[in-house]
C-alpha positions in Angstrom: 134.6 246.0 -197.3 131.8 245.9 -194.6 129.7 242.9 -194.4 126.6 242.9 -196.4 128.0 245.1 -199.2 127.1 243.7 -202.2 128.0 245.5 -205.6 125.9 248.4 -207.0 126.6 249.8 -210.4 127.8 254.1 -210.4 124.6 255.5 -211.8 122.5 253.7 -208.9 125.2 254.6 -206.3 124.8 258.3 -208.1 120.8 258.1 -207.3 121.5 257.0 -203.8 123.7 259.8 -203.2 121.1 262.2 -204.7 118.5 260.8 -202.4 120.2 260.8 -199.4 120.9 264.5 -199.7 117.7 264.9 -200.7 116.0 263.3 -197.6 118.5 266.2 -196.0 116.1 268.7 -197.3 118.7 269.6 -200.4 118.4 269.7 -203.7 120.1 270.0 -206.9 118.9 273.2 -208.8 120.8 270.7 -212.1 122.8 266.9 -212.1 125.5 267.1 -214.5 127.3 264.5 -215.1 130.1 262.8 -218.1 128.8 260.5 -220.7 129.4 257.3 -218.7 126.0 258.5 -217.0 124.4 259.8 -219.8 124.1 257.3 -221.4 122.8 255.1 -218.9 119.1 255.4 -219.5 117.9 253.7 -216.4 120.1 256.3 -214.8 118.0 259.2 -216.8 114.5 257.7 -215.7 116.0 257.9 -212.0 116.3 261.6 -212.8 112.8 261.9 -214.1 111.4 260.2 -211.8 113.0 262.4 -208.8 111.6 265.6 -211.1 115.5 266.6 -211.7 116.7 268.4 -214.2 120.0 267.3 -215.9 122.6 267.6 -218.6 124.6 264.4 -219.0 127.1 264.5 -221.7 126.6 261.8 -224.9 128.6 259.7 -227.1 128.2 259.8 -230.8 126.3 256.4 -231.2 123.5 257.4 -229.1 120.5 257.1 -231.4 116.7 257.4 -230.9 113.4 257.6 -232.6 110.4 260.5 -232.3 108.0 260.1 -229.2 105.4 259.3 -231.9 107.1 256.6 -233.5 105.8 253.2 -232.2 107.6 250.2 -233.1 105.8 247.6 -235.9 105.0 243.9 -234.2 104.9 241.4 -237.3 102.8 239.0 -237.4 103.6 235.5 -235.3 104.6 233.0 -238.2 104.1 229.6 -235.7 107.6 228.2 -236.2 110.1 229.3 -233.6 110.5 232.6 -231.3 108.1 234.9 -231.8 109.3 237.8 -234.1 110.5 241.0 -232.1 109.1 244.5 -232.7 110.9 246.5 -234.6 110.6 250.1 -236.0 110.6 251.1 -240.0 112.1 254.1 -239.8 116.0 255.0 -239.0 116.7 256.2 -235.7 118.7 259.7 -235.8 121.3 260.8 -233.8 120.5 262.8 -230.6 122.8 265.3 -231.3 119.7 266.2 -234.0 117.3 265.7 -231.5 118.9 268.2 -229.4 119.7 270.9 -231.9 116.0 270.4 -233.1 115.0 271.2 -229.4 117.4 274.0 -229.0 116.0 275.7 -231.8 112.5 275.2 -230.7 113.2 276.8 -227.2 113.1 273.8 -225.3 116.3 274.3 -223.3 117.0 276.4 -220.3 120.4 278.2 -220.2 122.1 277.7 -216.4 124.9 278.5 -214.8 126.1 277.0 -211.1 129.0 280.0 -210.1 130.4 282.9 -211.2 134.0 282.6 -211.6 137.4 284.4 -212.7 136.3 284.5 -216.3 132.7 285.1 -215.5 129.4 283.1 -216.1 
């Protein structure tokens, strides 16, 4: 290993890479990438941030609340930590969040080549 290299985890090496090309006056028309990315989520507000669209495969536990949920802050007692904010619904799987999203139009269908088998 050069001097200087210190250790960066895969999904910011991933962002570097997509910046660099970027800076080369490339860019990806979609990131795709396996679920060790997806379900990084500082790795998914990299993507938003850059204005890239994605699809990043999931695991089963991945779980989240509705944009207008907002989480319940009890009150302080005095004695201890303070009490963390917590939500009072269930979060739901995104697999329902997706299908939910899917059936309201809110995906775009893409494909990257045309190969032996077609689209």
């Amino acid at each position: 290993m050069p001097d200087g290299t210190v250790h960066q985890e895969k999904w910011r090496l991933a962002l570097g890479l997509l910046d660099n090309v970027s800076e080369r006056g490339l860019r990806a028309p979609v990131v795709v990438a396996d679920a060790g990315y997806g379900v990084s989520t500082p790795f998914r507000h990299g993507l938003e941030a850059r204005g890239l669209s994605y699809v990043l495969a999931l695991t089963r536990k991945e779980v989240a609340h509705e944009l207008s949920i907002e989480p319940y802050q009890p009150d302080y007692g005095g004695l201890g930590p303070p009490t963390l904010a917590r939500y009072r619904t269930a979060p739901r799987a995104l697999s329902l969040h997706a299908a939910e999203a899917a059936a309201a139009g809110h995906f775009t269908e893409v494909a990257w080549r045309q190969g032996s088998k077609g689209r």
